[in-house]
N, C-alpha and C positions, 0 to 999 in steps of 0.2 A: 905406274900401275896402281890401281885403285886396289883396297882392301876385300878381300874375298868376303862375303856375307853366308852364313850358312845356309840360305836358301839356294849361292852358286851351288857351295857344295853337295850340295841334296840331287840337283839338276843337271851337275857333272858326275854324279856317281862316283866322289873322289871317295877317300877312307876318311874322312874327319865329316864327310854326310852321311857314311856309312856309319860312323859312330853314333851323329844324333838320332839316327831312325834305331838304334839298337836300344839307345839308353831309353825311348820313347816305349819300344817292344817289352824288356826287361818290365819298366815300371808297370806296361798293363799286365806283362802277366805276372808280377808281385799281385798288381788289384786281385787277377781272377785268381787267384790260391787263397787271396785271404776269403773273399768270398764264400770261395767251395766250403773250406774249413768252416766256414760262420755256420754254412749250412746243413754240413754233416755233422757238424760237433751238436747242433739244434736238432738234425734226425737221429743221429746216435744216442743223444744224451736221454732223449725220452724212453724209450724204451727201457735202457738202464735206469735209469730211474723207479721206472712201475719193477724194475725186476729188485731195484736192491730196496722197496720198500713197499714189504708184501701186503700190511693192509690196507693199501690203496687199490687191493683189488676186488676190495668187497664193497666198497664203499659206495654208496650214490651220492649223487647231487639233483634235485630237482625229478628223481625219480631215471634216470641218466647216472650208467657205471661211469664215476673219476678216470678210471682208465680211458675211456673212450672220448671225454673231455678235455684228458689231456694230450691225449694224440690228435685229433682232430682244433681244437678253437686254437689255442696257444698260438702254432707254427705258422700260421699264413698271414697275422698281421707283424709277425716277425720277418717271416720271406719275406713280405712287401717294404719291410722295412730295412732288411741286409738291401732290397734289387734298388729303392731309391737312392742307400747311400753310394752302390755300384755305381749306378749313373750318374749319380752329381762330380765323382771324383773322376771319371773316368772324362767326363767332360771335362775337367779341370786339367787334368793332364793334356789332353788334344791343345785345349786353347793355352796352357804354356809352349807347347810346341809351337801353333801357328804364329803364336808372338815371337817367337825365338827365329823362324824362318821367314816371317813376313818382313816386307822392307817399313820403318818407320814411317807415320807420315804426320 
């Protein structure tokens, strides 16, 4: 009898395929918590911010309240830049899995 490959086990629905589709689940949603967290700790943190350092509320820039500066420009080339690194790892994880199930060739 030939050695079982984890892709048998994924396709018989035994518990040791049951194991790799868990540890596969697990890992993305470690990604997505750390994500959320990138993103709220970035929408949270501004706000506190303007509040724990009051005169940034009289301030302009360029004729544009600081405040509004910093709630609007900052965070969306930051978003963009939490969602790339989400997708580069999240792709990484898939493609370790597909190697791990896939048969050699």
């Amino acid at each position: 009898m030939s050695a079982r490959t984890p892709r048998d086990e994924l396709a018989e629905a035994t518990e040791h395929g049951g194991l790799y589709l868990r540890r596969l689940l697990r890992a993305q949603l470690g990604l997505s918590v750390l994500a959320l967290l990138a993103f709220g700790g970035l929408v949270g943190g501004l706000p506190l911010a303007l509040y724990l350092l009051p005169g940034l509320q009289h301030a302009t820039l360029l004729g544009i309240p600081v405040p509004i500066l910093a709630v609007l420009w900052p965070p969306f080339p930051l978003f963009v830049a939490i969602g790339l690194l989400y997708i580069r790892r999240a792709e990484a994880l898939e493609e370790a899995f597909r190697e791990l199930v896939e048969p050699p060739r």
